[in-house]
N, CA, C and O atoms as a GROMACS GRO file, in nm:
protein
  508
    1UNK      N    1   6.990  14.120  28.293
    1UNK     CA    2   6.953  14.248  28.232
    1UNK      C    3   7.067  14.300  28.144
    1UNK      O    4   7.187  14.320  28.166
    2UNK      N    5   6.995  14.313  28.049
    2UNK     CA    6   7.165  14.386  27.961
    2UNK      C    7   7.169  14.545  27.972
    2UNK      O    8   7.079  14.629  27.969
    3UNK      N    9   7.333  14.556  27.991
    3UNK     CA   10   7.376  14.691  27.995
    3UNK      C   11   7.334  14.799  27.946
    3UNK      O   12   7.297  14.771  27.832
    4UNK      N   13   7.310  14.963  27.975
    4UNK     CA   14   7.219  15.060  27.866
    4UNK      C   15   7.279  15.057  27.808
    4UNK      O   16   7.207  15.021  27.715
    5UNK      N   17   7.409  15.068  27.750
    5UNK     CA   18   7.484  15.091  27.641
    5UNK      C   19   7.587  15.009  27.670
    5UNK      O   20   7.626  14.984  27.783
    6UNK      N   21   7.639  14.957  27.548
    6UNK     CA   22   7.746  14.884  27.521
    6UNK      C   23   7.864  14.927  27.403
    6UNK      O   24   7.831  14.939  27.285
    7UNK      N   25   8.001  14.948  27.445
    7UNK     CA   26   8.072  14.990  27.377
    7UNK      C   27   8.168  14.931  27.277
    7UNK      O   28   8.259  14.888  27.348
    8UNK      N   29   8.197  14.906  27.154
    8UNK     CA   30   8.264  14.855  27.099
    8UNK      C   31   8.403  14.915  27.074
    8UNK      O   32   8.402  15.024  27.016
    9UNK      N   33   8.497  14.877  27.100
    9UNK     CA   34   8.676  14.925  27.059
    9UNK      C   35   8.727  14.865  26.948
    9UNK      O   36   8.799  14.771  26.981
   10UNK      N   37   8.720  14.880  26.818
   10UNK     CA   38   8.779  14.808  26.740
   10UNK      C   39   8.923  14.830  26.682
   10UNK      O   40   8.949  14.948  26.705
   11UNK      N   41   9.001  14.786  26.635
   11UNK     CA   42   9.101  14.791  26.594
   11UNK      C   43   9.127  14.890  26.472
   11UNK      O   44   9.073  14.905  26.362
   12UNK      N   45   9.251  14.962  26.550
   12UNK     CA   46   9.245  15.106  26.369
   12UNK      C   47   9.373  15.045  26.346
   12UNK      O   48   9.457  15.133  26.332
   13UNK      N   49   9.435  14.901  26.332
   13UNK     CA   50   9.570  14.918  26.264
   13UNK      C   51   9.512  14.838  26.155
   13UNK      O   52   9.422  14.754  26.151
   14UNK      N   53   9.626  14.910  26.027
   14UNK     CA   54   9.624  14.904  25.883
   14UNK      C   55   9.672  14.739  25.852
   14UNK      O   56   9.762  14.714  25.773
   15UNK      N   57   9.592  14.624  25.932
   15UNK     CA   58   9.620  14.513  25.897
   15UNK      C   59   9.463  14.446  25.798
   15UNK      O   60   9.354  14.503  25.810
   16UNK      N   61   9.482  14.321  25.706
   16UNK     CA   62   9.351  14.286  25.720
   16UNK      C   63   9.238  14.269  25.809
   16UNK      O   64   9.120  14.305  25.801
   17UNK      N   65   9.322  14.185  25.922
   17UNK     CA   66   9.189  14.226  26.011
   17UNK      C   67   9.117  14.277  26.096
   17UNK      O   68   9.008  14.245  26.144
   18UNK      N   69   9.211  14.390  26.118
   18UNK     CA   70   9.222  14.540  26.122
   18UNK      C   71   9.072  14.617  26.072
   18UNK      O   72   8.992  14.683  26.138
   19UNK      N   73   9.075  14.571  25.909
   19UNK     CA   74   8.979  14.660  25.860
   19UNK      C   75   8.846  14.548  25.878
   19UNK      O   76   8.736  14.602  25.890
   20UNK      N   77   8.850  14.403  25.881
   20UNK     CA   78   8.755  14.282  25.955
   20UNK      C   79   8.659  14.369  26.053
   20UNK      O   80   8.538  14.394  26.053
   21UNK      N   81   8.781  14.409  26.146
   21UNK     CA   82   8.703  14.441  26.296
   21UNK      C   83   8.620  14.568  26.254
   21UNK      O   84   8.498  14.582  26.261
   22UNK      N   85   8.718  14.658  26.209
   22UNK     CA   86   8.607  14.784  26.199
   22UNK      C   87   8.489  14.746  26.125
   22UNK      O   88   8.390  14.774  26.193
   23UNK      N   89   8.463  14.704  26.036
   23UNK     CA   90   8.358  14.704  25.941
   23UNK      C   91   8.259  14.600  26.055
   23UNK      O   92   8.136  14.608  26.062
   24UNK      N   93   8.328  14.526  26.121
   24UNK     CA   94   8.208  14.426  26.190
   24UNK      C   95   8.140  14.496  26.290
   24UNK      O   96   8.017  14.497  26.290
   25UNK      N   97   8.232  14.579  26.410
   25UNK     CA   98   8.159  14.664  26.416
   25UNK      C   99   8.067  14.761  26.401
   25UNK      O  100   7.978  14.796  26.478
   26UNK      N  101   8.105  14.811  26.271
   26UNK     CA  102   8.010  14.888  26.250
   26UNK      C  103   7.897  14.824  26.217
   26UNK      O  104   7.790  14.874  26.252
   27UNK      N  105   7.900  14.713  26.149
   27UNK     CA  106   7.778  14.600  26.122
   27UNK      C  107   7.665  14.571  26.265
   27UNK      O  108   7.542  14.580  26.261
   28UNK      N  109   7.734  14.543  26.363
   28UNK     CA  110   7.691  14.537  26.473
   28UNK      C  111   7.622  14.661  26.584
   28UNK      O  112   7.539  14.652  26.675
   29UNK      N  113   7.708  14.787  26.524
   29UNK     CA  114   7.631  14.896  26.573
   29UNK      C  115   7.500  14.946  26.495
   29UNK      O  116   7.402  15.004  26.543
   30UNK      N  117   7.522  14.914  26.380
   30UNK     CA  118   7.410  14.937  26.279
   30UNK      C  119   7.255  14.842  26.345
   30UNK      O  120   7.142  14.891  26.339
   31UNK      N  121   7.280  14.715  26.401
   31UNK     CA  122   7.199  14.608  26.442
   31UNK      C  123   7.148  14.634  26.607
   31UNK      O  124   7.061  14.585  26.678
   32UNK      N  125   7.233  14.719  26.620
   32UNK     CA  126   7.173  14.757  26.773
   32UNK      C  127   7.163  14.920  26.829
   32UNK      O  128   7.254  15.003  26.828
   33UNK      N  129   7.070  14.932  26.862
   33UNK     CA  130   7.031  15.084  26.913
   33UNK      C  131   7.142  15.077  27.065
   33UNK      O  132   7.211  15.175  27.090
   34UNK      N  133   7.144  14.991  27.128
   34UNK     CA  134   7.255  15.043  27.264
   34UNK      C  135   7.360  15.025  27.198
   34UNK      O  136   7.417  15.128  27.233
   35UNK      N  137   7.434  14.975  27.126
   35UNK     CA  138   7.560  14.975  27.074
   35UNK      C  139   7.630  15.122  27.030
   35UNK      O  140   7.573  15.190  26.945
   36UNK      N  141   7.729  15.158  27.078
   36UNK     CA  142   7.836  15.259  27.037
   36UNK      C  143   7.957  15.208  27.030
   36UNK      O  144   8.002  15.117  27.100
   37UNK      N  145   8.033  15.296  26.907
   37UNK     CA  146   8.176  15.273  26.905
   37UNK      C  147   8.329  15.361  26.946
   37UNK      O  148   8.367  15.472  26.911
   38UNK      N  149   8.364  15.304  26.992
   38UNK     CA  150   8.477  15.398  27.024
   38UNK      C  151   8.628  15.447  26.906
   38UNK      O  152   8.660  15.387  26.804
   39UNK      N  153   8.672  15.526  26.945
   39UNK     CA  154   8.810  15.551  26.792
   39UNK      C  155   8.907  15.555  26.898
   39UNK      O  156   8.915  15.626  26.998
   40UNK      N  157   8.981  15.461  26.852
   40UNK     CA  158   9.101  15.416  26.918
   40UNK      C  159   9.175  15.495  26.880
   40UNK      O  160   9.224  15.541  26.983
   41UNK      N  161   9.225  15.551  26.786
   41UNK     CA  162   9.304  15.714  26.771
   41UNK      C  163   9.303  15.760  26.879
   41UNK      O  164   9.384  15.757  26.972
   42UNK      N  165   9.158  15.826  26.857
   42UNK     CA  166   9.152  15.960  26.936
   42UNK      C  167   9.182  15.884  27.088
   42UNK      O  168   9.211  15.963  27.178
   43UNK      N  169   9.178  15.769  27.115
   43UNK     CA  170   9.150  15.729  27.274
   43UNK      C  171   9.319  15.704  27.309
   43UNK      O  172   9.361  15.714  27.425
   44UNK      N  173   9.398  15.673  27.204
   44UNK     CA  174   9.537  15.663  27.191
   44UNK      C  175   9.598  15.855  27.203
   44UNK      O  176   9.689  15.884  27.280
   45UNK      N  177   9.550  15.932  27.141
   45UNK     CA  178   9.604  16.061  27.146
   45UNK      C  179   9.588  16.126  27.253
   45UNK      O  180   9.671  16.215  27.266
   46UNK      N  181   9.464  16.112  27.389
   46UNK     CA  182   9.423  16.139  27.454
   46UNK      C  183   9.509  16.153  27.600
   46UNK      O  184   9.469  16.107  27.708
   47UNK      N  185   9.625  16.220  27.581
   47UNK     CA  186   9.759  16.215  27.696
   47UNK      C  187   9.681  16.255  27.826
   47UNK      O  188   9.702  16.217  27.942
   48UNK      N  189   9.586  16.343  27.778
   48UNK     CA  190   9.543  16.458  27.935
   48UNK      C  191   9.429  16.358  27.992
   48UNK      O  192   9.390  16.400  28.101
   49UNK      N  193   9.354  16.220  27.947
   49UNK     CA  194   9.306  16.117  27.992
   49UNK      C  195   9.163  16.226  28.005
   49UNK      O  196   9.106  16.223  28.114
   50UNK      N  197   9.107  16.316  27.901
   50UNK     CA  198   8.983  16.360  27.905
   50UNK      C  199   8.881  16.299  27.842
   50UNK      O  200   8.768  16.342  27.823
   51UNK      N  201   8.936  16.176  27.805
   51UNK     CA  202   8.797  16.090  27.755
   51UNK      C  203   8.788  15.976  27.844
   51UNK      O  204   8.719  15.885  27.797
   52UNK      N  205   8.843  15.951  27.975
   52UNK     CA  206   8.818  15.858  28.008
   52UNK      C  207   8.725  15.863  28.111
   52UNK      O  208   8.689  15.755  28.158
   53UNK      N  209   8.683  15.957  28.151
   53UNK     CA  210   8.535  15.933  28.236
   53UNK      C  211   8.422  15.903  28.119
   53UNK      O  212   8.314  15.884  28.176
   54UNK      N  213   8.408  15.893  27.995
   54UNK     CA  214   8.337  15.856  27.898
   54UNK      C  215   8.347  15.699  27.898
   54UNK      O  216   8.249  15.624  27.896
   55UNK      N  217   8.502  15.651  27.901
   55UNK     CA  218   8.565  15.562  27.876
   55UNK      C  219   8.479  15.447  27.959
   55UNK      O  220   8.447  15.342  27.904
   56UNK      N  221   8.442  15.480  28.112
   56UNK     CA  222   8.432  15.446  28.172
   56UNK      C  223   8.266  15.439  28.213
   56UNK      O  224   8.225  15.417  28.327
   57UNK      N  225   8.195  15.461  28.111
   57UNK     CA  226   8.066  15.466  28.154
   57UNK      C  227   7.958  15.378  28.112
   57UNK      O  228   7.843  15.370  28.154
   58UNK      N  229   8.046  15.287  27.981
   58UNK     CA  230   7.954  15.170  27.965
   58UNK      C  231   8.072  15.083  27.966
   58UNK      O  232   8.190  15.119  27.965
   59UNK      N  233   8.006  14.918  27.970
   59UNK     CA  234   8.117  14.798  27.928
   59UNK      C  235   8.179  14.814  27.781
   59UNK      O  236   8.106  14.842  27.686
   60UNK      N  237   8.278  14.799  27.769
   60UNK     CA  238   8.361  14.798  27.674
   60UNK      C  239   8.405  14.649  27.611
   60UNK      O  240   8.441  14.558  27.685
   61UNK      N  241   8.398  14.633  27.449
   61UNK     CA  242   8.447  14.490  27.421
   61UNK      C  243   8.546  14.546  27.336
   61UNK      O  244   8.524  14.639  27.258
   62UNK      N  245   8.666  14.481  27.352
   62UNK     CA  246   8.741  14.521  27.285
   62UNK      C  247   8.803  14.411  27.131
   62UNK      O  248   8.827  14.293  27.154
   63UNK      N  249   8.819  14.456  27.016
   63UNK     CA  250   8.773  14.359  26.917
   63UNK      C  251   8.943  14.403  26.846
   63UNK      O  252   8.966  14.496  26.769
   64UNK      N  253   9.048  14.298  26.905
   64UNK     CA  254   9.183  14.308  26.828
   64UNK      C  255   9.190  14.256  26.697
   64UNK      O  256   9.136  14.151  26.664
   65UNK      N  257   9.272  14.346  26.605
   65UNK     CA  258   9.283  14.273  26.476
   65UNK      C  259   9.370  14.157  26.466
   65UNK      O  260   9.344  14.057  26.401
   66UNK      N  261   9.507  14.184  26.556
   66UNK     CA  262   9.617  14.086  26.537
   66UNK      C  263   9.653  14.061  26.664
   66UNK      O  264   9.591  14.119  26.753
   67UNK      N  265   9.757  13.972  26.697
   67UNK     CA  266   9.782  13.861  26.765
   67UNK      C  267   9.843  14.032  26.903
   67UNK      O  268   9.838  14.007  27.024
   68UNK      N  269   9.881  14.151  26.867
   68UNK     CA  270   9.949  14.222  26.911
   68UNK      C  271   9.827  14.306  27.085
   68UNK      O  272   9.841  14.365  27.192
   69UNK      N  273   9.727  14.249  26.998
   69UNK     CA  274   9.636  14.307  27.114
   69UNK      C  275   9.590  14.460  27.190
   69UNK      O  276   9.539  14.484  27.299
   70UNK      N  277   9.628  14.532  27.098
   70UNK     CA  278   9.690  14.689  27.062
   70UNK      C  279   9.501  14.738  27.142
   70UNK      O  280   9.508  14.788  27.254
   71UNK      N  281   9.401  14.726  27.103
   71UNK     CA  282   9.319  14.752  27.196
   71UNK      C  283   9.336  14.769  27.348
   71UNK      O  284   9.344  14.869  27.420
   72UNK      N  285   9.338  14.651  27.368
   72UNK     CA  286   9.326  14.574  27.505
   72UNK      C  287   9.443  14.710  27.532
   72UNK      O  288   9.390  14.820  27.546
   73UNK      N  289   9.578  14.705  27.538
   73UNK     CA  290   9.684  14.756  27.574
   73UNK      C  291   9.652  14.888  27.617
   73UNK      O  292   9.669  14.929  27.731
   74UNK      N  293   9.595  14.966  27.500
   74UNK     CA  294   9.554  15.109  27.516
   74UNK      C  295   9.512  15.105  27.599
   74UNK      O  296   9.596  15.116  27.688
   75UNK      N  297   9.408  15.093  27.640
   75UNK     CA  298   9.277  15.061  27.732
   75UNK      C  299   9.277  15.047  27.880
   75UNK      O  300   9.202  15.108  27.956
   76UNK      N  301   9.407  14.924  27.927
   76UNK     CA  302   9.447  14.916  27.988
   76UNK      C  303   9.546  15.024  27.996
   76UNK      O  304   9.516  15.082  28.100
   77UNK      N  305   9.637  15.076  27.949
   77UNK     CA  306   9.733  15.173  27.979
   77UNK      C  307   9.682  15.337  28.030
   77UNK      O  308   9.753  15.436  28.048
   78UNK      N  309   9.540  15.322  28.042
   78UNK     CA  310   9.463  15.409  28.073
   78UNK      C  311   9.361  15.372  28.214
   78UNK      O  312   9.290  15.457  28.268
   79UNK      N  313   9.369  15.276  28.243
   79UNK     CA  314   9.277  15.246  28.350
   79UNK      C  315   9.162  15.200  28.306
   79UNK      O  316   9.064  15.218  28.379
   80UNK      N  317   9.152  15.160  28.232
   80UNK     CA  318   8.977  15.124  28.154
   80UNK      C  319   8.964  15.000  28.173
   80UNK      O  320   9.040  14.925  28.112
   81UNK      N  321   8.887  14.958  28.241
   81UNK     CA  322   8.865  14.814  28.254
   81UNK      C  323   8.788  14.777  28.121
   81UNK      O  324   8.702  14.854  28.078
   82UNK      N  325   8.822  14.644  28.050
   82UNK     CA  326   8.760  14.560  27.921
   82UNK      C  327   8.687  14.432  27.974
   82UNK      O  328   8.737  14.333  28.029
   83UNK      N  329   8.530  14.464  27.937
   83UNK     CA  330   8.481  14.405  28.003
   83UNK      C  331   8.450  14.252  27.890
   83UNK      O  332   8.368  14.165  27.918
   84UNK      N  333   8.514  14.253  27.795
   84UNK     CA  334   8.547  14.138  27.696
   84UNK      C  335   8.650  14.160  27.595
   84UNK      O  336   8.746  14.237  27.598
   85UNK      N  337   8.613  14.081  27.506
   85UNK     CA  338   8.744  14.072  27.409
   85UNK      C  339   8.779  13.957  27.318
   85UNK      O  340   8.817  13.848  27.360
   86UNK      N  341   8.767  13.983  27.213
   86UNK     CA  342   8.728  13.949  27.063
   86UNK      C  343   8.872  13.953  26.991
   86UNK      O  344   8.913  14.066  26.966
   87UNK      N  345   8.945  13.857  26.959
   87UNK     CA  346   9.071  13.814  26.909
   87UNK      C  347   9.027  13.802  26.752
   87UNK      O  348   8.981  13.692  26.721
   88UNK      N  349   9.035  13.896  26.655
   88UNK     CA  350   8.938  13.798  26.530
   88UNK      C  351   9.068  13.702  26.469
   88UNK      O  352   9.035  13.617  26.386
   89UNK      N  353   9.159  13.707  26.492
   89UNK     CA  354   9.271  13.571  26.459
   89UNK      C  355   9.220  13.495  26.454
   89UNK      O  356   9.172  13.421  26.368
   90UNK      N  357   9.227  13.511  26.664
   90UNK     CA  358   9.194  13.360  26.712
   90UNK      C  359   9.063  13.269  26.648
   90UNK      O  360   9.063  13.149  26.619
   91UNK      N  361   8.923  13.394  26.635
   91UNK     CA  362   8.792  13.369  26.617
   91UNK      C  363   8.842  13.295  26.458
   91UNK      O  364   8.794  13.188  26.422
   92UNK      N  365   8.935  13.368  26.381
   92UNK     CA  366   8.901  13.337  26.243
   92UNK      C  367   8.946  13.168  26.212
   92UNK      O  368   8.917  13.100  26.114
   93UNK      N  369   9.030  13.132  26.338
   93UNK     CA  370   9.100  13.024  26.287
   93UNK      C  371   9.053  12.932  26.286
   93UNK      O  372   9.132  12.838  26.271
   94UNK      N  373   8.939  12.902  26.298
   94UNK     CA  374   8.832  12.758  26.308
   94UNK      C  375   8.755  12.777  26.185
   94UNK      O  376   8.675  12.686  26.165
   95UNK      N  377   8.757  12.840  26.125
   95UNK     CA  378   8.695  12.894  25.962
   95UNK      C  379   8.823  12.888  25.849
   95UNK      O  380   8.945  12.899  25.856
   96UNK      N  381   8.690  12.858  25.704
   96UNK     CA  382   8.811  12.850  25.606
   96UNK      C  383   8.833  12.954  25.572
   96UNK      O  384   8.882  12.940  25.460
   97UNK      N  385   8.829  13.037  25.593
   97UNK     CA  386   8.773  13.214  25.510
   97UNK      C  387   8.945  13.301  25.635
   97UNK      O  388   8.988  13.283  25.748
   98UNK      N  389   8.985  13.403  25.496
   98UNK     CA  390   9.064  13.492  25.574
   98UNK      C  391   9.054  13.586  25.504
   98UNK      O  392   9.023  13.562  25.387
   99UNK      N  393   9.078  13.737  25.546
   99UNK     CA  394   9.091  13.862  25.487
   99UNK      C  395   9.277  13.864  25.433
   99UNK      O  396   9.370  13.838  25.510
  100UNK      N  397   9.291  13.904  25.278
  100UNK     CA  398   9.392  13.959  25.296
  100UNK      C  399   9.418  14.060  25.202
  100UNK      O  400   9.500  14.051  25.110
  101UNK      N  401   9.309  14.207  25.240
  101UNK     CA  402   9.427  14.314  25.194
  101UNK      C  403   9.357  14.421  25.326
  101UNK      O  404   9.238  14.421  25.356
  102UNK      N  405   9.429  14.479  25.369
  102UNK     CA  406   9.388  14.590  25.449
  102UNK      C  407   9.274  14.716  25.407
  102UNK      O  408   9.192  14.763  25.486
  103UNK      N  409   9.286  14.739  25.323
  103UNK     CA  410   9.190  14.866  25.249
  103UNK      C  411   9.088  14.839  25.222
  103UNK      O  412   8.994  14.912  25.256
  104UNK      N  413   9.067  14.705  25.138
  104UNK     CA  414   8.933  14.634  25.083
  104UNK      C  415   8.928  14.496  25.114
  104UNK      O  416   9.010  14.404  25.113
  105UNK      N  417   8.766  14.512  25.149
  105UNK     CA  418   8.689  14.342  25.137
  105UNK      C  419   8.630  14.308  25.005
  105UNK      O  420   8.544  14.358  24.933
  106UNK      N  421   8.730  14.175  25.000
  106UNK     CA  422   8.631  14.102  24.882
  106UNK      C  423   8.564  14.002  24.977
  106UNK      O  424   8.559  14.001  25.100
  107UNK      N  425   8.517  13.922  24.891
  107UNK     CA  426   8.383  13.772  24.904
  107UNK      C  427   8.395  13.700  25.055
  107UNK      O  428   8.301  13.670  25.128
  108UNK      N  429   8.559  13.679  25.083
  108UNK     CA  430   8.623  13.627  25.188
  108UNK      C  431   8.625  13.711  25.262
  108UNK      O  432   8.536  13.679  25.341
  109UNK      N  433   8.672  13.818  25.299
  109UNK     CA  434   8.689  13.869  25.396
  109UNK      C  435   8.554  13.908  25.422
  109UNK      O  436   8.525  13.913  25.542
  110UNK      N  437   8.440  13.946  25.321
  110UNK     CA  438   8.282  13.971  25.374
  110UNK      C  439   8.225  13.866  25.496
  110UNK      O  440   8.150  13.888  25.591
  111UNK      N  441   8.294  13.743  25.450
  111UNK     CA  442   8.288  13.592  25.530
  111UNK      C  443   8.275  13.625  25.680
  111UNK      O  444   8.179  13.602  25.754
  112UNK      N  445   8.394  13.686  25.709
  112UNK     CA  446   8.477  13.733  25.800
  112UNK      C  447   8.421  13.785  25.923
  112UNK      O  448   8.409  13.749  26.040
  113UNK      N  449   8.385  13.903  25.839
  113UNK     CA  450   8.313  14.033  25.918
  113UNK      C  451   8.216  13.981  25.986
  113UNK      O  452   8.205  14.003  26.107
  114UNK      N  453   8.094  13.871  25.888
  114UNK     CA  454   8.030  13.786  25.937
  114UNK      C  455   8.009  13.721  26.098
  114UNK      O  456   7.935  13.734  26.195
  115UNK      N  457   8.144  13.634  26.048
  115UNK     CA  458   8.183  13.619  26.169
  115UNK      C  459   8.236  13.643  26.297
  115UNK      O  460   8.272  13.574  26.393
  116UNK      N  461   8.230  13.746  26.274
  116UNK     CA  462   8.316  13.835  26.384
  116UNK      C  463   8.178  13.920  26.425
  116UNK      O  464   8.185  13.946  26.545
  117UNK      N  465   8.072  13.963  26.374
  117UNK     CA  466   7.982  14.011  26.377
  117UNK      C  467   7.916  13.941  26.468
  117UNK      O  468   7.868  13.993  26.569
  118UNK      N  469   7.905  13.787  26.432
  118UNK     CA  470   7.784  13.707  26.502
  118UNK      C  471   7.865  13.675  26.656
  118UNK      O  472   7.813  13.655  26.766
  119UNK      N  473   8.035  13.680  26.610
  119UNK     CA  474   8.086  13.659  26.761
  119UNK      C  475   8.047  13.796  26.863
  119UNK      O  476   8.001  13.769  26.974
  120UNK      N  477   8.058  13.882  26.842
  120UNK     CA  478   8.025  14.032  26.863
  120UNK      C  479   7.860  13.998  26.904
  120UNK      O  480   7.827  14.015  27.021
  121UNK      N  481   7.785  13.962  26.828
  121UNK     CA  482   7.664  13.935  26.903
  121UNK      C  483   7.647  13.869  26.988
  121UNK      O  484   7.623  13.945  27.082
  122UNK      N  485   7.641  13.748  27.029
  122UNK     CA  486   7.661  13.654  27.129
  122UNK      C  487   7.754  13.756  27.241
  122UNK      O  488   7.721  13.743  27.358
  123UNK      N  489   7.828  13.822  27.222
  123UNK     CA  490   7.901  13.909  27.370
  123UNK      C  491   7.793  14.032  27.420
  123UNK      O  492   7.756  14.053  27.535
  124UNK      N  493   7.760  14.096  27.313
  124UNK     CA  494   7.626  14.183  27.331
  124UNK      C  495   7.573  14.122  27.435
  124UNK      O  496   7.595  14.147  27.554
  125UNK      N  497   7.500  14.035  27.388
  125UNK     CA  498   7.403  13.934  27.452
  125UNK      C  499   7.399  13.875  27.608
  125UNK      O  500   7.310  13.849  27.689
  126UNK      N  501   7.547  13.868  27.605
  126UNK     CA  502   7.574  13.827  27.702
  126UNK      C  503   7.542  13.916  27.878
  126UNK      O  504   7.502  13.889  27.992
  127UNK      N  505   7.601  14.053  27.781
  127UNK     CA  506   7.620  14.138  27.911
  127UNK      C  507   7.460  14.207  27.950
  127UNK      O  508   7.446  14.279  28.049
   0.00000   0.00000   0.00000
């Protein structure tokens, strides 16, 4: 049975695939009515830990831009269990396609999102 809602964490650092993850996400929330996303800002600014009974109310996938894992970390540094987790490095490195400017997608990095999208589906799916 899949989860009522499923949460996506994507990556807000100003790397290429950084801006990969967000946009795939949002691709993926667009494709699914249980899908929501979370803002890692606000979940990073959150000292008094008042979003984490939210935090905590659907599965969470967490979708890092870089090798640094800055999701996952937050997340964990809060008590939030991650109930997956989406490396788009790792994902990208079996493909010829890479993003490289942070602000904008061209042709390649559209590639990308793609893929990170369809990996993002298959985890949906899963749970």
């Amino acid at each position: 049975m899949m989860a009522e809602k499923i949460a996506l964490a994507p990556c807000n650092g100003m790397s290429p695939n950084g801006l990969v993850s967000r946009v795939a996400v949002g691709d993926c929330k667009k494709e699914h009515d249980n899908v929501i996303s979370i803002c890692m800002g606000s979940t990073s600014a959150d000292i008094e830990g008042q979003n984490n009974e939210m935090l905590m109310k659907y599965p969470i996938i967490a979708v890092n831009g870089c090798s640094g894992g800055c999701v996952n970390k937050i997340l964990e540094n809060k008590g939030i269990h991650v109930a997956g987790t989406i490396g788009v490095g790792d994902v990208l490195i079996d493909f010829e396609v890479s993003a490289k400017d942070p602000f904008r997608l061209d042709s390649e990095a559209e590639e990308c999102v793609k893929i990170i999208a369809e990996e993002l589906n298959k985890l949906i799916s899963e749970m």
